[in-house]
N, C-alpha and C positions, 0 to 999 in steps of 0.2 A: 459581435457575437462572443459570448464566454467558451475559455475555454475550457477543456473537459478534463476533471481530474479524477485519478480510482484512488479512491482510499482505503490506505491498510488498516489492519485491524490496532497498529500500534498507535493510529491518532486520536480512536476515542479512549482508548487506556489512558493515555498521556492526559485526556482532558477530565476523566473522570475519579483518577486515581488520588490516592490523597499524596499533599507533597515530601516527594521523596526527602531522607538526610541524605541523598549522596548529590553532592554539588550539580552534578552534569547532570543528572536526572531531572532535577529540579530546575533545573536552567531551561533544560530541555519542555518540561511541562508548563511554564511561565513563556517560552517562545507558542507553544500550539494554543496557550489561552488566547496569547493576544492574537496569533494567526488567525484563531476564528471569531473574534469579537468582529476584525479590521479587515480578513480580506476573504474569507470564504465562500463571501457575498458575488465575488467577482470569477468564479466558478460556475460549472455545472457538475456535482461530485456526484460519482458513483461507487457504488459496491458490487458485493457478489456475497453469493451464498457460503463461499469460507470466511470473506468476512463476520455475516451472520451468525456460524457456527462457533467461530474464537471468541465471538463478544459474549454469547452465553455462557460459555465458558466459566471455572473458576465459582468462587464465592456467589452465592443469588444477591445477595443484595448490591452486590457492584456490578455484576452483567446487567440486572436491572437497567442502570444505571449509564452501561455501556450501549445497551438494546435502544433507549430511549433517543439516547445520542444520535445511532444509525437508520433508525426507525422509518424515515421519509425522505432517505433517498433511493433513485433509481436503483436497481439490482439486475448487474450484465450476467447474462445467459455462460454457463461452463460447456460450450462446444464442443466438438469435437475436435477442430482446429485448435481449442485452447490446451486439450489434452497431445494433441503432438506437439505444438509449440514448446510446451512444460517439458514433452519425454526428451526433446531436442537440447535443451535448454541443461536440464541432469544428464543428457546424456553425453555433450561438451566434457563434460568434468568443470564446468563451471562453479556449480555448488555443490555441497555433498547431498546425498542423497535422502538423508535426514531432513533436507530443508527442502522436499518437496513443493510443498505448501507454499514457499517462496517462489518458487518456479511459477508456480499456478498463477501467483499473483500475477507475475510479470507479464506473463501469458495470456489473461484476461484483459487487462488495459491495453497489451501489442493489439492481440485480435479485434478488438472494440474500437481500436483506434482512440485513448485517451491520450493527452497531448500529456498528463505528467501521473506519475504513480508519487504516492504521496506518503511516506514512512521515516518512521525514526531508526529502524531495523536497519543501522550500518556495516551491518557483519556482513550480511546477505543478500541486500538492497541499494542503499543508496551510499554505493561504495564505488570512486573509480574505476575500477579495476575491473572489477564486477559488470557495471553496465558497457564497459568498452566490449567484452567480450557477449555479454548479452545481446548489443546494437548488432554485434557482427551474425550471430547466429539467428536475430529476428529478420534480417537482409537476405541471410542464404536460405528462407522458408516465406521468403516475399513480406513480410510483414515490419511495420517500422514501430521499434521500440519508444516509449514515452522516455520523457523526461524522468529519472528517476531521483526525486528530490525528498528535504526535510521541508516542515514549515519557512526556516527559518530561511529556505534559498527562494519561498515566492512572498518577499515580503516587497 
């Protein structure tokens, strides 16, 4: 059985963006090519409707672009549990409150039950420190956090 990954909205950017001049950028967008040439396959990825909404986003002919990318995968329902999980989640002081959106994320694959959330987004996401306190607050609302990982940690 594959397991289940949500994907943020920073993996099709990463895959459709043209290559960055900043080293770690480009490093970074040369890890998520090959991730999805080689192991994508061994998933079941889902999204959600903020995914959707960020990939439109920005310039048309790159959301294009982005959209095509997302286009046919599964898309998990924005609850109402996924909406307290989130208020729980900003409400910690875990993330600022600016980064909402992140919260959501996290909160859609907790609820959904996906075994890894899948982002380049280190500020806010797939940061130690970050998911330690996240794991804890998806435990105290009965729900178990995913795996919050880069490409380059499901290789």
């Amino acid at each position: 059985m594959k397991q289940r990954l949500y994907m943020e909205t920073t993996i099709p950017s990463y895959l459709t963006s043209r290559p960055s001049r900043d080293l770690v950028i480009a490093g970074h967008q040369q890890v998520t090519k090959e991730w999805w040439e080689t192991r994508k396959g061994a998933f079941e990825i889902y999204i959600s409707q903020l995914v959707i909404d960020e990939v439109r986003a920005g310039d048309p002919t790159a959301a294009r672009e982005r959209v095509r990318i997302v286009r046919d995968f599964a898309i998990l329902d924005i609850t109402p549990e996924v909406g307290e999980l989130a208020s729980a989640i900003l409400g910690a002081g875990i993330l600022p409150r600016k980064a909402a959106t992140d919260a959501a994320h996290i909160a859609i694959a907790a609820v959904h039950g996906m075994d890894f959330l899948l982002t380049w987004n280190c500020v806010h996401l797939a940061n130690a420190v970050i998911a330690k306190a996240v794991a804890k607050v998806c435990r105290q609302h009965n729900w178990e956090s995913p795996v919050i990982c880069t490409p380059e940690e499901l290789f």
